[in-house]
PyMOL commands that place a pseudoatom at each C-alpha (Angstrom):
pseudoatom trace, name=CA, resn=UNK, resi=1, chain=A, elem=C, hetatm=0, pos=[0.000, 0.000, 0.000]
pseudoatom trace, name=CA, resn=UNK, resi=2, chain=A, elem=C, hetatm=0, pos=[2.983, 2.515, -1.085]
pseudoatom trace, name=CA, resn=UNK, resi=3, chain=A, elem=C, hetatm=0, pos=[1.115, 4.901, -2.662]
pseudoatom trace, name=CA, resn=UNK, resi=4, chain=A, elem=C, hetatm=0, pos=[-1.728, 5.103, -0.557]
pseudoatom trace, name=CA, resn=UNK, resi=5, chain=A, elem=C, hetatm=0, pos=[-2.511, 9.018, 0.547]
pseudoatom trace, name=CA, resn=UNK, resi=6, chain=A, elem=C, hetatm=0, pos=[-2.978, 8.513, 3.930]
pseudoatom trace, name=CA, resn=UNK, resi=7, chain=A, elem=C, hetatm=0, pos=[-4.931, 11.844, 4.268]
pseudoatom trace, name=CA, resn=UNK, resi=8, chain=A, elem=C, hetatm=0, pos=[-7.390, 9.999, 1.904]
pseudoatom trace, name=CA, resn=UNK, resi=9, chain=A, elem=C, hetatm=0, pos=[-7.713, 6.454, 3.537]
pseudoatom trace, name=CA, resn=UNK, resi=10, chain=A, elem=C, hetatm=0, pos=[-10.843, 5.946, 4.728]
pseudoatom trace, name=CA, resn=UNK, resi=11, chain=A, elem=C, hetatm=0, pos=[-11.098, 5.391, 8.550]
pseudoatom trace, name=CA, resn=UNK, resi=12, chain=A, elem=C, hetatm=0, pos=[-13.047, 1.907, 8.701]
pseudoatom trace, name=CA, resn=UNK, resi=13, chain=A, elem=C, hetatm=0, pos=[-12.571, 0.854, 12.088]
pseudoatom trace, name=CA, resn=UNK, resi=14, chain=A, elem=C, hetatm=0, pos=[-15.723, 0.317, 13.558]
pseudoatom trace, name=CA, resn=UNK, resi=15, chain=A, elem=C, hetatm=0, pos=[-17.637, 0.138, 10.604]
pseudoatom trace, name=CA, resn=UNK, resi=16, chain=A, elem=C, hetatm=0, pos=[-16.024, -3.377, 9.548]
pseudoatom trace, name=CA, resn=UNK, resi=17, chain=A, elem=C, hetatm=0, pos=[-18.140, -5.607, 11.356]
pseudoatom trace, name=CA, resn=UNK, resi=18, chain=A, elem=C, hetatm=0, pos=[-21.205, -4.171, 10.311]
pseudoatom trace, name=CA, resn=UNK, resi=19, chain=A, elem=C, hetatm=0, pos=[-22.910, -6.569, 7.364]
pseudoatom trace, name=CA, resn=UNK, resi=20, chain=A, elem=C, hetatm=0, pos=[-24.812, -3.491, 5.639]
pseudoatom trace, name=CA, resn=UNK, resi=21, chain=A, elem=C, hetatm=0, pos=[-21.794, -1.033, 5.790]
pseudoatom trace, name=CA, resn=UNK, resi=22, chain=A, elem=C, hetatm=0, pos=[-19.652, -3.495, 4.210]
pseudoatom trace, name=CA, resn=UNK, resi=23, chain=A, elem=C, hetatm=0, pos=[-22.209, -4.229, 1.536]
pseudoatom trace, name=CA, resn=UNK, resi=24, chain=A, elem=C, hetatm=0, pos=[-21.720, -0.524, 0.297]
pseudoatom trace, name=CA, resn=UNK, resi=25, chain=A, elem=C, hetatm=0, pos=[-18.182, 0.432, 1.281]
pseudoatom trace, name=CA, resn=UNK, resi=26, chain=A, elem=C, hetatm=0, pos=[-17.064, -0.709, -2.405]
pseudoatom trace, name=CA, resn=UNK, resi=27, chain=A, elem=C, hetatm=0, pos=[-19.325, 1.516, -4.154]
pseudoatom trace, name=CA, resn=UNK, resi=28, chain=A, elem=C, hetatm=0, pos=[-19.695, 4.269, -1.279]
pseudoatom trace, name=CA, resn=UNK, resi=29, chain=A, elem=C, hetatm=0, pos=[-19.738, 7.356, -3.959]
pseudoatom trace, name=CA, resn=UNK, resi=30, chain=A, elem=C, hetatm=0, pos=[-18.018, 9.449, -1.300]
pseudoatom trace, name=CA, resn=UNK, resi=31, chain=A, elem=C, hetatm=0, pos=[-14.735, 7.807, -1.540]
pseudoatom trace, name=CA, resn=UNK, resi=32, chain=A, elem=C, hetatm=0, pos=[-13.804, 8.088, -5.580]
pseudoatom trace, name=CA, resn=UNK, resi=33, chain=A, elem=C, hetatm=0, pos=[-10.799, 6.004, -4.781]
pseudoatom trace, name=CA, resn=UNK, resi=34, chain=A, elem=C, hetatm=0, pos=[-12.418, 2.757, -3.178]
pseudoatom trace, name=CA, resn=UNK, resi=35, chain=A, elem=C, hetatm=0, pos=[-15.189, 2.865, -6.231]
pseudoatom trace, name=CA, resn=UNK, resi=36, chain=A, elem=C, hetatm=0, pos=[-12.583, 3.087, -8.685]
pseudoatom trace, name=CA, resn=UNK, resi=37, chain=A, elem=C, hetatm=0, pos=[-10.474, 0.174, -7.519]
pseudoatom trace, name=CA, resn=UNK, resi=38, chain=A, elem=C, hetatm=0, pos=[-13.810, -2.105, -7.008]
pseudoatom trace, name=CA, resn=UNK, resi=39, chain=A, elem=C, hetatm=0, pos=[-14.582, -1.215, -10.296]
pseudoatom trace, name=CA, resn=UNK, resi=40, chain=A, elem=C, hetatm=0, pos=[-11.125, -2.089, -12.071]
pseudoatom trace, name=CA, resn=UNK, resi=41, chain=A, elem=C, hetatm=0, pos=[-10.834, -5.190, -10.042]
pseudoatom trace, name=CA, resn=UNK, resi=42, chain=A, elem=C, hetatm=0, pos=[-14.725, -6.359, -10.795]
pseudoatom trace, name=CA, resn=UNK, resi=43, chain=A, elem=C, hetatm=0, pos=[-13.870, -5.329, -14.414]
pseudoatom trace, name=CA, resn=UNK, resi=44, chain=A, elem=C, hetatm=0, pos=[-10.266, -7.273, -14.590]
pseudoatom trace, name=CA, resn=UNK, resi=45, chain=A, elem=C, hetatm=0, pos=[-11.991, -10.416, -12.996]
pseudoatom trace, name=CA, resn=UNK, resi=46, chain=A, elem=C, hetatm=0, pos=[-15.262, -10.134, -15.362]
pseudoatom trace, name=CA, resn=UNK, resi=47, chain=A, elem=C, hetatm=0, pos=[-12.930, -10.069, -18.223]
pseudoatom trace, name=CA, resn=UNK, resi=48, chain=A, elem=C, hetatm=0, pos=[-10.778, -12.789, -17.663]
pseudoatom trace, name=CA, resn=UNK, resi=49, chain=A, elem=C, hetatm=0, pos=[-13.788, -15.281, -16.129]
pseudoatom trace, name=CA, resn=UNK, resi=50, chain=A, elem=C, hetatm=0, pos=[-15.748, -14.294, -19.543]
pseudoatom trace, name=CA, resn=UNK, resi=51, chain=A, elem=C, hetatm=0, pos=[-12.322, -15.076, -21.576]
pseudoatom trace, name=CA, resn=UNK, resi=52, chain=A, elem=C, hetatm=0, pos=[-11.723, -18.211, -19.573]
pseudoatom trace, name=CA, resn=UNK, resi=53, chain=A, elem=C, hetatm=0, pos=[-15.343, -19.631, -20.208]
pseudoatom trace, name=CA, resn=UNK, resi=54, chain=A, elem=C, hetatm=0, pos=[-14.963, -18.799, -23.956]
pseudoatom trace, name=CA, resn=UNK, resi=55, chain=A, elem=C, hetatm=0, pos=[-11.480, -20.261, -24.305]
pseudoatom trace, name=CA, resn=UNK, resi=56, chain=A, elem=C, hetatm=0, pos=[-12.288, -23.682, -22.328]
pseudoatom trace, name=CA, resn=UNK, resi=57, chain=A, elem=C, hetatm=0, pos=[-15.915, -24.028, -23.721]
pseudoatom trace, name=CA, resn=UNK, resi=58, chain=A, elem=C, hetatm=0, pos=[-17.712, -23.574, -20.558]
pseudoatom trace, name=CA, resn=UNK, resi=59, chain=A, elem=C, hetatm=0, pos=[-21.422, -23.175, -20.751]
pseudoatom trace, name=CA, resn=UNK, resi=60, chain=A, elem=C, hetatm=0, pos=[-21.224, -19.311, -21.136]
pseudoatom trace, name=CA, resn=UNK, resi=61, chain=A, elem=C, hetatm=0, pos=[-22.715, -16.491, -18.580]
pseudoatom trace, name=CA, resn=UNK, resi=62, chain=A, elem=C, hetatm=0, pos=[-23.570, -13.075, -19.235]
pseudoatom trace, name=CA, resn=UNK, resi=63, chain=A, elem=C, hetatm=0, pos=[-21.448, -10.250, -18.527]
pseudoatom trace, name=CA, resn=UNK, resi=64, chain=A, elem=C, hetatm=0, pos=[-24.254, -8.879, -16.501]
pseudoatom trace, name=CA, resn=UNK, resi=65, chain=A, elem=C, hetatm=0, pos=[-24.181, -11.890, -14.477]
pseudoatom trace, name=CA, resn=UNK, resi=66, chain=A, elem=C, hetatm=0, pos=[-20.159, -12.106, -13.939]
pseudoatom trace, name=CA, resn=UNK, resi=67, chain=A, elem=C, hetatm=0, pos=[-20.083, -8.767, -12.980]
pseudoatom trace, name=CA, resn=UNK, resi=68, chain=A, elem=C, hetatm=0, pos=[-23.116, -8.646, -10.064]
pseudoatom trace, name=CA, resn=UNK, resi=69, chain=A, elem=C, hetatm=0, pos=[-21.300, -11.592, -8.575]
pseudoatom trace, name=CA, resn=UNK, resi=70, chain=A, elem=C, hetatm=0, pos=[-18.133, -11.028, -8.965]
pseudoatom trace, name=CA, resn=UNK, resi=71, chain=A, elem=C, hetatm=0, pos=[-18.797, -7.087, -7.726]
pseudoatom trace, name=CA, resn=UNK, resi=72, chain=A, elem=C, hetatm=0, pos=[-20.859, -8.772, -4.512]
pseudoatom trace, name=CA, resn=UNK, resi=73, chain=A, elem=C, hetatm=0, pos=[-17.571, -10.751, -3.688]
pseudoatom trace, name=CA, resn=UNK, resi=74, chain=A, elem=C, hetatm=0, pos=[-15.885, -8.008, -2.676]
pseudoatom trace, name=CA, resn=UNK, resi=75, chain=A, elem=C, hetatm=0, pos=[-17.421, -6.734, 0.533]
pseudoatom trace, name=CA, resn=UNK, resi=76, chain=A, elem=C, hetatm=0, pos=[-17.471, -10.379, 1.570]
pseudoatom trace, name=CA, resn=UNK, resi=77, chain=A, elem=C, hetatm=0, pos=[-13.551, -11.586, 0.849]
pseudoatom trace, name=CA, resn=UNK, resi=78, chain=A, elem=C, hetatm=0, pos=[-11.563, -9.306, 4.111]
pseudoatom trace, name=CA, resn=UNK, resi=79, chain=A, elem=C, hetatm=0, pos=[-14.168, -11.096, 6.548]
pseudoatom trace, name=CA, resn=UNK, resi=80, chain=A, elem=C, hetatm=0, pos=[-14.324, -14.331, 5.197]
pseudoatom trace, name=CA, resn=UNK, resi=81, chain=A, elem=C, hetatm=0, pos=[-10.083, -14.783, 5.014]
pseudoatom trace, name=CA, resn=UNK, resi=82, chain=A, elem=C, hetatm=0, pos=[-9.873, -14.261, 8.424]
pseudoatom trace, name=CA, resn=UNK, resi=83, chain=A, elem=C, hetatm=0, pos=[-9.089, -17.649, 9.258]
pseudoatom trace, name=CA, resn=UNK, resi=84, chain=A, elem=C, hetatm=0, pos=[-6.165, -18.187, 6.948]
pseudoatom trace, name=CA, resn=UNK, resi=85, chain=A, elem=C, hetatm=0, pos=[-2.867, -15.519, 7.066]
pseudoatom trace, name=CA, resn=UNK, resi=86, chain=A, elem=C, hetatm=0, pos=[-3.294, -11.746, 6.342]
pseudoatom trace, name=CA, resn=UNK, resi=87, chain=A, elem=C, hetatm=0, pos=[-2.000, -10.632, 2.916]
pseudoatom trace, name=CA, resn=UNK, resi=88, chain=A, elem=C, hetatm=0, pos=[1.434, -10.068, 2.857]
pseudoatom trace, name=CA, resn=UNK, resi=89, chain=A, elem=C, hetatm=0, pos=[2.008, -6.320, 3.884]
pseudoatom trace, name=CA, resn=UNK, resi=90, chain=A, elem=C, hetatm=0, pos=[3.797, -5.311, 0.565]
pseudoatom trace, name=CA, resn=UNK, resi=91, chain=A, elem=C, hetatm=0, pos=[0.266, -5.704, -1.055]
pseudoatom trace, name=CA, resn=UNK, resi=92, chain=A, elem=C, hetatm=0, pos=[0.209, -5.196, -4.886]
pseudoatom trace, name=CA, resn=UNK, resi=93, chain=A, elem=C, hetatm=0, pos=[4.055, -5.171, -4.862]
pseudoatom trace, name=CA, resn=UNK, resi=94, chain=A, elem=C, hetatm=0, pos=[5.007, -8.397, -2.775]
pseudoatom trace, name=CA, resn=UNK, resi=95, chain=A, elem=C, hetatm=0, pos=[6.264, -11.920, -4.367]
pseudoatom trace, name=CA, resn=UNK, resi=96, chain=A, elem=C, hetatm=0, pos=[4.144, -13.541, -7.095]
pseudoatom trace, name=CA, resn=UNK, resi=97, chain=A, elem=C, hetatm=0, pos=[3.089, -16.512, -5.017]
pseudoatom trace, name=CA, resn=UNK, resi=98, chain=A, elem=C, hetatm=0, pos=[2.132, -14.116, -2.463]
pseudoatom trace, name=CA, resn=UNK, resi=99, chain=A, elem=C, hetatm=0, pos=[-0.076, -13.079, -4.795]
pseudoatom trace, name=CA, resn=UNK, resi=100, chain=A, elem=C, hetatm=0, pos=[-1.523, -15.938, -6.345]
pseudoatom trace, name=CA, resn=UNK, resi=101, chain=A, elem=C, hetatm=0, pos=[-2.291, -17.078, -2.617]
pseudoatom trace, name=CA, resn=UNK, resi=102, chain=A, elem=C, hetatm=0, pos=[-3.994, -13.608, -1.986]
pseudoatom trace, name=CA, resn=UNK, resi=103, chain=A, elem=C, hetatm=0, pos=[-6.034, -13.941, -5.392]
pseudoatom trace, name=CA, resn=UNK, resi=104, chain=A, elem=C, hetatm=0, pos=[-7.320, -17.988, -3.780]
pseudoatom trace, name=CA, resn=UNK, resi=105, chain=A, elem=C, hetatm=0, pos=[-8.529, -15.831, -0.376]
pseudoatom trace, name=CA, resn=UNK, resi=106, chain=A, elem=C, hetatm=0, pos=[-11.029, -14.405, -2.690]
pseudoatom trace, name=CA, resn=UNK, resi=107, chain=A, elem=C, hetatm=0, pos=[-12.816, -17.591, -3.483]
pseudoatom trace, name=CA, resn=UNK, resi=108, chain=A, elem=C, hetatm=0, pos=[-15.026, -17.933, 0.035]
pseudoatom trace, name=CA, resn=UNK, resi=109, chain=A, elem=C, hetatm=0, pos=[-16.650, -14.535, -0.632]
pseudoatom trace, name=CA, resn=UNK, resi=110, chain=A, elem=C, hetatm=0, pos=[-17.293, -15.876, -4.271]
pseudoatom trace, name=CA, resn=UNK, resi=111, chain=A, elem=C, hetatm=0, pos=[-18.572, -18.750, -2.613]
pseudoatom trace, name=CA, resn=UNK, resi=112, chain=A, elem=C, hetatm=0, pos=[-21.002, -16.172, -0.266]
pseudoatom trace, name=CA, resn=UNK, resi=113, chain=A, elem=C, hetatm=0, pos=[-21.521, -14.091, -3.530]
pseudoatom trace, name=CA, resn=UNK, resi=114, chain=A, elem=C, hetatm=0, pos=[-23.116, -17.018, -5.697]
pseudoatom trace, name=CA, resn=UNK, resi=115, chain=A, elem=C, hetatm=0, pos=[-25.373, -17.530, -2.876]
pseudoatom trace, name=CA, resn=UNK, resi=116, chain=A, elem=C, hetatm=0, pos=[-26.280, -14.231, -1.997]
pseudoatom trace, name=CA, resn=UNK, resi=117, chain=A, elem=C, hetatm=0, pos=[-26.945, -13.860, -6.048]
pseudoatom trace, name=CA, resn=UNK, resi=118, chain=A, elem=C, hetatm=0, pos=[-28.888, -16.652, -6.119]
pseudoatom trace, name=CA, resn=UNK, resi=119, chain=A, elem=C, hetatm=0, pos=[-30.893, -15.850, -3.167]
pseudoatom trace, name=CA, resn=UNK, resi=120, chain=A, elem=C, hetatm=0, pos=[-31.817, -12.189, -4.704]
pseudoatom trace, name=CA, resn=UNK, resi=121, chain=A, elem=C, hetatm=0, pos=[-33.071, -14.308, -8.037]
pseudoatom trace, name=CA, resn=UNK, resi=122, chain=A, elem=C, hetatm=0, pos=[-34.841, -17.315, -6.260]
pseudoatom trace, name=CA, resn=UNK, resi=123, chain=A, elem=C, hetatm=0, pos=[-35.317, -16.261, -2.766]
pseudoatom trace, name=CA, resn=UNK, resi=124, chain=A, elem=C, hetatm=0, pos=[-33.904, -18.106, 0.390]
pseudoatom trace, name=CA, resn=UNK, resi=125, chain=A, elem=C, hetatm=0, pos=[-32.749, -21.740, -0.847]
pseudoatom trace, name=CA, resn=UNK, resi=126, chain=A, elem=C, hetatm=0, pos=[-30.329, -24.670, 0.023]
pseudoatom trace, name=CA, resn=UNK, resi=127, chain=A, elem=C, hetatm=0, pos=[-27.195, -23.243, -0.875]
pseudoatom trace, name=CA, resn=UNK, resi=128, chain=A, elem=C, hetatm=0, pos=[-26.393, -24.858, -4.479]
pseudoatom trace, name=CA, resn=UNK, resi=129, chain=A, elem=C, hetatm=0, pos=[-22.905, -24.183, -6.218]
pseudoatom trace, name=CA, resn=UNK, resi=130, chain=A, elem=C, hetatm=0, pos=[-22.491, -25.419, -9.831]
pseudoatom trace, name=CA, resn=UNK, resi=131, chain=A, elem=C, hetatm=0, pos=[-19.190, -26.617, -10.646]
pseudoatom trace, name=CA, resn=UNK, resi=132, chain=A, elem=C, hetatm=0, pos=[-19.030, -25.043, -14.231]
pseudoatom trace, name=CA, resn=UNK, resi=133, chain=A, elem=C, hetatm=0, pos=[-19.842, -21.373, -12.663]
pseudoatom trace, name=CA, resn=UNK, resi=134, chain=A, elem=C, hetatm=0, pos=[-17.394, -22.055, -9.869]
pseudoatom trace, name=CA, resn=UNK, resi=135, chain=A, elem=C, hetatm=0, pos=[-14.393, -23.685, -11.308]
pseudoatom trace, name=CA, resn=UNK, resi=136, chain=A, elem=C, hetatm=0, pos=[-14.088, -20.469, -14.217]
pseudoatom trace, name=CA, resn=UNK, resi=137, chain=A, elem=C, hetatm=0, pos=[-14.807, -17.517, -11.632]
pseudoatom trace, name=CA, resn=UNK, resi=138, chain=A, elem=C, hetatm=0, pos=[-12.531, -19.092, -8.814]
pseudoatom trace, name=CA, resn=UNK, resi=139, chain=A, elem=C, hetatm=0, pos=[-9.751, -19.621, -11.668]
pseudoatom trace, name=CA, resn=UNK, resi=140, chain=A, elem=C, hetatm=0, pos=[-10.598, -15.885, -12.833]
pseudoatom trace, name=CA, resn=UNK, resi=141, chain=A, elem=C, hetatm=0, pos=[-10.479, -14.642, -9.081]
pseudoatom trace, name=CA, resn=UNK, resi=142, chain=A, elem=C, hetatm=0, pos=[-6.740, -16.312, -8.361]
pseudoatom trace, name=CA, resn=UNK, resi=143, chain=A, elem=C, hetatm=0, pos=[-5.099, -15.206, -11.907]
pseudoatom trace, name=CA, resn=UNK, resi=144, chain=A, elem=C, hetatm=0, pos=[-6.231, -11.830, -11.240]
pseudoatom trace, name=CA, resn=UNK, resi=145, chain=A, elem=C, hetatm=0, pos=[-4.281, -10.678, -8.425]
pseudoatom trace, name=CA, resn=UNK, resi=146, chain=A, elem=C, hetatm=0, pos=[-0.847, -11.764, -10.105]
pseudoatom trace, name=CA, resn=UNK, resi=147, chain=A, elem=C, hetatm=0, pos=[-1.880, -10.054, -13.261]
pseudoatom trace, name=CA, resn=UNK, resi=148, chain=A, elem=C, hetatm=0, pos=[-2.579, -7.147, -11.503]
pseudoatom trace, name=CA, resn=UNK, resi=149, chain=A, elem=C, hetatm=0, pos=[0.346, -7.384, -9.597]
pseudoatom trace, name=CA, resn=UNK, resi=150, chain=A, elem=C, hetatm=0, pos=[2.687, -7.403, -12.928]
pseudoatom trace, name=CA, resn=UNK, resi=151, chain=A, elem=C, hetatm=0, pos=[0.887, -4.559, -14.258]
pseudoatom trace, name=CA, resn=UNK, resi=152, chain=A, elem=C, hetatm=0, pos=[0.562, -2.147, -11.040]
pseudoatom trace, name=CA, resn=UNK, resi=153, chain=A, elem=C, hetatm=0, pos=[3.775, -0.157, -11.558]
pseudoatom trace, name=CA, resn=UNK, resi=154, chain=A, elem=C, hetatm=0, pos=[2.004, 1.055, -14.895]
pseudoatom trace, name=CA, resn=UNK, resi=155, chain=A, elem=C, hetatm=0, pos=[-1.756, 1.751, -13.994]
pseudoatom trace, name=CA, resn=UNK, resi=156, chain=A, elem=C, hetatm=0, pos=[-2.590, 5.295, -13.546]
pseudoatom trace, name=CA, resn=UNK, resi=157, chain=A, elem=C, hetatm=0, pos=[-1.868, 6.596, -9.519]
pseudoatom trace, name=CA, resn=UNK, resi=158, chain=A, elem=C, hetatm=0, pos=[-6.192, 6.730, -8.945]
pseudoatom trace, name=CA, resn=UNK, resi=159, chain=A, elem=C, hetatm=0, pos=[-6.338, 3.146, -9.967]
pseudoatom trace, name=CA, resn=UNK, resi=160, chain=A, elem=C, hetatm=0, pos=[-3.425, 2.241, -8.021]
pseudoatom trace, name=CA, resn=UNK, resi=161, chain=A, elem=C, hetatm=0, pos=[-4.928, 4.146, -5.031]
pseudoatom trace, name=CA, resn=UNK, resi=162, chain=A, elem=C, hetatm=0, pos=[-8.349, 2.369, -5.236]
pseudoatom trace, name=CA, resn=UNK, resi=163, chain=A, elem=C, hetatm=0, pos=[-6.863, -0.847, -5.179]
pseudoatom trace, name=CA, resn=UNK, resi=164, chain=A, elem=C, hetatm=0, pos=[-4.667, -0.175, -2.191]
pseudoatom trace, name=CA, resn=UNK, resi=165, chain=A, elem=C, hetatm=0, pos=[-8.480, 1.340, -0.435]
pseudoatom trace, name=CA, resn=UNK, resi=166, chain=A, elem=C, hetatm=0, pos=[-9.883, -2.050, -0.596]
pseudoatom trace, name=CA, resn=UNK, resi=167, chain=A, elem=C, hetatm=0, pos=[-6.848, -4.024, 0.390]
pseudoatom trace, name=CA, resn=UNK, resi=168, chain=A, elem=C, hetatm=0, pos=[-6.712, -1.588, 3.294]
pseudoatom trace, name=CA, resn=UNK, resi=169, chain=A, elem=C, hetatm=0, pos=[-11.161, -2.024, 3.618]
pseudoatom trace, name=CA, resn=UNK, resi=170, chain=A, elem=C, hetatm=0, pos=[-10.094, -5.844, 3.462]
pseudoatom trace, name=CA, resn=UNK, resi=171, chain=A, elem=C, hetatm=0, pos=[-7.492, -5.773, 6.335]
pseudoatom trace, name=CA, resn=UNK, resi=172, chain=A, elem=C, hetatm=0, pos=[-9.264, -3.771, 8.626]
pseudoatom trace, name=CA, resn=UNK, resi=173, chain=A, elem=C, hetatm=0, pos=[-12.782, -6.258, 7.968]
pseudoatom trace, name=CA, resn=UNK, resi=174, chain=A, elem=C, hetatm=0, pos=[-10.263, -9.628, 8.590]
pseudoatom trace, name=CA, resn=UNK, resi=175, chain=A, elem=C, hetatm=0, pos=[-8.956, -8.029, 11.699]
pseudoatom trace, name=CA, resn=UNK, resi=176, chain=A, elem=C, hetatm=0, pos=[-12.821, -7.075, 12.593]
pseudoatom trace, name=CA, resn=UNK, resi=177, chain=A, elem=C, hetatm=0, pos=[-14.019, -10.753, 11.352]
pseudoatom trace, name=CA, resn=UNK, resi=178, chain=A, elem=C, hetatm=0, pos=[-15.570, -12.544, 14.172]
pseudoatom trace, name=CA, resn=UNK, resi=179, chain=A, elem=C, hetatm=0, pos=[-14.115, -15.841, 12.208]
pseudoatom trace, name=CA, resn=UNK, resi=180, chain=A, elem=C, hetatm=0, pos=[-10.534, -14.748, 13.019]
pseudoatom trace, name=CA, resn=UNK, resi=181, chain=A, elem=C, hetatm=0, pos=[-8.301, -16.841, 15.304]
pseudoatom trace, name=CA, resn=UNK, resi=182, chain=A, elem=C, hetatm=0, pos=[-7.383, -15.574, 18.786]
pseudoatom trace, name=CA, resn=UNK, resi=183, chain=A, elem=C, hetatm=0, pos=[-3.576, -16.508, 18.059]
pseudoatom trace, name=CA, resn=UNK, resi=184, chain=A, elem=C, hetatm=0, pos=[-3.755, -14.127, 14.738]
pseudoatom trace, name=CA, resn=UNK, resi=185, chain=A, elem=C, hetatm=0, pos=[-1.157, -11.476, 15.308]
pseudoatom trace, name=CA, resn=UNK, resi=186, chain=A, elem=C, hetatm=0, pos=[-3.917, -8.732, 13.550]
pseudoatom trace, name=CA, resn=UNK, resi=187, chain=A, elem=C, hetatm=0, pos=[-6.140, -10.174, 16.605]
pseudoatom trace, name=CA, resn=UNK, resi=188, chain=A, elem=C, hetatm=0, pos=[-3.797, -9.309, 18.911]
pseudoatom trace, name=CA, resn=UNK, resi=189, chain=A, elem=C, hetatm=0, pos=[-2.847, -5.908, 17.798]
pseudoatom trace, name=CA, resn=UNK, resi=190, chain=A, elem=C, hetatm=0, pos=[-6.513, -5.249, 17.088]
pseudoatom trace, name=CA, resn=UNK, resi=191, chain=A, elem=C, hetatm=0, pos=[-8.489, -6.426, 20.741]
pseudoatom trace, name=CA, resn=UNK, resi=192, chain=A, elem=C, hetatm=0, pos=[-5.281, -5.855, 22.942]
for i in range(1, 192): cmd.bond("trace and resi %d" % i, "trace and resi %d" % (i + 1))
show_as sticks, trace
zoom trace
């Protein structure tokens, strides 16, 4: 998070355990930078889940679709990686397993986001994941990250910003995350 104003962060302690204030932190209008680096990362992950469906003959979805769920997953992914590691603190700029690993935290809150989808279509249901809509947007939600990653010394400084506002918005909701172990060093720093 290097180029992060810090004047600009958003202060979202507190706020991260709250379900509805999560829900609209992404797209909170106030905050230019957080919207613009949902929207890139929604947009890079639509793009390469559509391209990935296309390539490997998956039944295909529609861009509409890809993007709601894919754009729900991200209020969800800094509470539900609370039980594995934090991120590594270089963010964007750390090692490229690093960020292959941080791109695989993503897939619970795709997991939450299928459902949540599907329960705004249907209505409350048995949770029901289809293999051909999870394998392509999990794959889609790990290669991401790293592509990102190689590219993030050469996006413009407001892209670069938004991403490092929802890394941040993801930190602070893992450290908030009721899931999160009591021997997690963000725990400790966080509730002592």
């Amino acid at each position: 998070m290097s180029s992060v104003n810090a004047s600009k962060k958003v202060d979202y302690d507190g706020k991260a355990s709250n379900l509805l204030k999560n829900a609209v932190m992404p797209v909170d209008f106030r905050f230019q930078t957080q919207v613009g680096g949902a929207v890139g990362y929604v947009a890079a992950e639509v793009a390469i889940s559509w391209l990935f469906r296309r390539f490997m003959r998956y039944e295909r979805m529609g861009l509409v679709s890809l993007a709601r769920i894919h754009a729900l997953s991200v209020p969800l992914i800094g509470g539900l990686q609370a039980p594995v590691e934090s991120n590594h603190p270089l963010g964007y700029e750390a090692p490229m397993m690093d960020q292959f690993k941080a791109g695989a935290k993503g897939i619970p809150g795709l997991m939450a986001a299928v459902y949540v989808d599907q329960t705004i279509r249907v209505g409350l249901h048995k949770p029901t994941i289809r293999m051909n809509d999870l394998i392509p947007m999990s794959i889609a939600k790990i290669i991401t990250r790293p592509l990102i990653s190689m590219l993030y010394e050469y996006l413009p400084n407001a892209f670069i910003n938004g991403l490092d506002t929802i890394e941040y918005m993801q930190k602070v909701q893992r450290a908030n995350s009721r899931i999160i172990s009591k021997d997690d060093v963000e725990f400790r720093e966080r509730w002592s």
